[in-house]
C-alpha positions in Angstrom: -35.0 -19.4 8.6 -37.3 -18.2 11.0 -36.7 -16.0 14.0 -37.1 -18.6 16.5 -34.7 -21.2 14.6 -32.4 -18.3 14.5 -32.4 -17.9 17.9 -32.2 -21.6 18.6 -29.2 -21.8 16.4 -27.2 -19.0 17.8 -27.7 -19.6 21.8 -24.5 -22.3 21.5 -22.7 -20.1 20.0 -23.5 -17.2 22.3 -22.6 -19.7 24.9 -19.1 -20.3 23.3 -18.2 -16.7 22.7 -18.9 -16.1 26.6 -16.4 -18.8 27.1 -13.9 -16.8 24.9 -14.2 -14.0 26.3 -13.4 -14.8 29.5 -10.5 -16.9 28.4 -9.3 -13.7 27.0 -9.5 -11.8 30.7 -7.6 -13.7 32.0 -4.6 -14.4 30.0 -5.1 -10.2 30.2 -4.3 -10.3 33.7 -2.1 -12.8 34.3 -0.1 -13.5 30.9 2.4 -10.7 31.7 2.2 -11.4 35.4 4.1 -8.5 37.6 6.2 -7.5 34.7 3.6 -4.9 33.0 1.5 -2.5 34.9 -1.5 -3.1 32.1 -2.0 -6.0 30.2 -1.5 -6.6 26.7 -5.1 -6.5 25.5 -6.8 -2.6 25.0 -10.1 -3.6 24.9 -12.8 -6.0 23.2 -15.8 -6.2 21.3 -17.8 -8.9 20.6 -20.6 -10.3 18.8 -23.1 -12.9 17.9 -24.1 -12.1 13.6 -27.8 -11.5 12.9 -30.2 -13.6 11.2 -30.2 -11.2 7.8 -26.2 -11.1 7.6 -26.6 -15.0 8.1 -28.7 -15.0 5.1 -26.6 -13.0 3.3 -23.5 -14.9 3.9 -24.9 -18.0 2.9 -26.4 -16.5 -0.6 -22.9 -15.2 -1.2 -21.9 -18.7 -0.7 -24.3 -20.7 -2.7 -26.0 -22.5 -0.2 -29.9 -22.0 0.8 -30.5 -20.6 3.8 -31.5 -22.9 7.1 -30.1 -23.8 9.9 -27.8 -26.9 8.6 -26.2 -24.3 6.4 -25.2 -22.0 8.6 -24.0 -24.4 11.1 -22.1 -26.3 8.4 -20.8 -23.3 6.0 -19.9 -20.2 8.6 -17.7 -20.1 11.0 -17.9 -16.7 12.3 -21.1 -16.6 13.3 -19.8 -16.2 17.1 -17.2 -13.3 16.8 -14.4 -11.2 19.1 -12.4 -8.6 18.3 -9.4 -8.0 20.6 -7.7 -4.5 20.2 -4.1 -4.8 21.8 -1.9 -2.2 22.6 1.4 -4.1 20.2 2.3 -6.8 17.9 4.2 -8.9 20.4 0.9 -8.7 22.3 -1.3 -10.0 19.3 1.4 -13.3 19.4 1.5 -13.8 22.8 -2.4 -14.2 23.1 -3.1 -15.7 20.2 -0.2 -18.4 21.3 -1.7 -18.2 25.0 -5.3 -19.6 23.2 -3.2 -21.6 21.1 -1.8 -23.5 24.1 -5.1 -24.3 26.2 -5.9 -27.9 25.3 -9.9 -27.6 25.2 -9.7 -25.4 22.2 -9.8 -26.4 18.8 -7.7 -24.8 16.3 -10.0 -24.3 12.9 -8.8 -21.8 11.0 -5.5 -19.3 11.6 -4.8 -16.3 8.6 -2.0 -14.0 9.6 -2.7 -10.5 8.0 0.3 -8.8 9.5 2.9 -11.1 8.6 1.5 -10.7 5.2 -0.9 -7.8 4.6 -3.5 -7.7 2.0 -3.0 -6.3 -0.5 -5.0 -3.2 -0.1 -3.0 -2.3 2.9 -5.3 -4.4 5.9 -3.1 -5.5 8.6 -4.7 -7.9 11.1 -4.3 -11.7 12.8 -7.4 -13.7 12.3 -7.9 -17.1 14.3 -11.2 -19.5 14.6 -11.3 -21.9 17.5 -13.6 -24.3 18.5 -15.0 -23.9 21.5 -16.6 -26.9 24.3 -20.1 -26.2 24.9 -21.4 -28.7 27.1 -25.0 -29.8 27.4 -27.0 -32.1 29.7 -25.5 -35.1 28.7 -22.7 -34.0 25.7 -20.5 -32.0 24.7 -19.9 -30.0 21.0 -17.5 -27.3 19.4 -18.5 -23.9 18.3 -16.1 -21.9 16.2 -15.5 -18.2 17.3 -13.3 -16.3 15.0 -11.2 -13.6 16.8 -9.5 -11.0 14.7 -6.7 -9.6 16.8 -5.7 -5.9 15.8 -3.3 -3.2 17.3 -4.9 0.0 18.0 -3.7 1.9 14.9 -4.7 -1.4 12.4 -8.1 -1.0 13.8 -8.3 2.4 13.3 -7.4 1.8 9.5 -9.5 -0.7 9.0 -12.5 1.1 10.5 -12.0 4.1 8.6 -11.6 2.3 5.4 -14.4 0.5 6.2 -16.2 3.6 6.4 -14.9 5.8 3.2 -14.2 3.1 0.8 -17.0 0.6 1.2 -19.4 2.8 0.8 -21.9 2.2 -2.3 -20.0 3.7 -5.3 -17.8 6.5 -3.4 -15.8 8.8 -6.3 -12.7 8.2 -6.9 -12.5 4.5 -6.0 -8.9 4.1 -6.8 -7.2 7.2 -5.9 -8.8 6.4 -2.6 -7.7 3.0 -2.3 -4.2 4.4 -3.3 -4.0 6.4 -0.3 -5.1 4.2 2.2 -1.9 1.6 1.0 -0.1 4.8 2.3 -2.0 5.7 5.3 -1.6 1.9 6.0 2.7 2.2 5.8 2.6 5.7 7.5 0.8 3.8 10.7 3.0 1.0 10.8 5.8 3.2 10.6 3.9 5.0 13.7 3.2 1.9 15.7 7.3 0.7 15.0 8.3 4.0 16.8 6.2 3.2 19.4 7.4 0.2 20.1 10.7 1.3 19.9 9.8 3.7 23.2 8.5 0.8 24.9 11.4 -1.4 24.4 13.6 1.7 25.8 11.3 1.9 29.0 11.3 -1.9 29.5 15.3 -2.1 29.1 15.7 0.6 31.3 17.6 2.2 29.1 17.3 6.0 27.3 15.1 6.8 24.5 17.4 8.0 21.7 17.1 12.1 20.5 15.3 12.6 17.2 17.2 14.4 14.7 
């Protein structure tokens, strides 16, 4: 693939990732309505994969590289990452993409329902989104990986230490990450807890 095919293949999908992300503002603002001072999401990051991780990909796959494959075969070429503040916010976006009629449901894994089994908590859904040209219009997948704040801490910190060429002591590390994952969750539950006082009104509870 040559640069400029590369950058002729990822300009719809830049396009629908735009389209995403301002989908994502304004369920934000408005999903909660007057009932929340902030909305549900933290923050985002997004991001369009280079050429060489394209590559990659596709060798990992068994397909040649070109343009065909990577429009046929990937389906995160075009990604978001929403960071939101609870897991009842995770659902209630997701659901609030889920509902809008020009998007395409492609591809939904739920990681916090069911973690992996090395402890990653996380909500993964691809949508296709309508990018429309002159005279027609086509779908682009975006995958957005939803995460609290503490699963995206993990995850980037186990990105970090354990993925790193041969660290020492693979599997005692890997062992206590699967703890630093359940200590977290056990974190993010209180919090919620405190939330769900506020909301109700009601007052939080002493610890013992």
């Amino acid at each position: 693939m040559t640069n400029e095919q590369y950058y002729d293949l990822i300009r719809p999908y830049e396009d629908a990732r735009r389209l995403l992300e301002t989908r994502l503002e304004i369920l934000n603002h408005s999903l909660y309505g007057s009932r929340a001072v902030c909305g549900p999401i933290h923050n985002m990051q997004s991001r369009i994969k280079a050429k060489k991780s394209i590559e990659d990909k596709l060798k990992r796959l068994g397909q040649r590289d070109g343009v065909t494959n990577a429009r046929d075969y990937l389906q995160d070429i075009a990604g978001i990452r929403v960071i939101c503040y609870f897991v009842d916010d995770i659902y209630n976006v997701a659901a609030g993409l889920k509902r809008q009629s020009d998007l395409v449901l492609v591809k939904e894994r739920d990681y916090i329902a069911t973690p992996k089994p090395n402890g990653y908590r996380s909500y993964h859904i691809v949508l296709g989104a309508p990018v429309y040209c002159l005279d027609a219009m086509e779908y682009f997948p975006v995958e957005v990986q939803f995460r609290t704040m503490s699963m995206d801490f993990w995850a980037s910190m186990e990105h970090r230490i354990c993925y790193k060429k041969n660290p020492e002591h693979r599997e005692r590390l890997e062992q206590e990450f699967l703890t630093y994952a359940a200590v977290l969750k056990e974190i993010e539950e209180k919090f919620e807890e405190h939330r769900e006082h506020r909301e109700s009104g009601g007052p939080l509870e002493e610890a013992d």
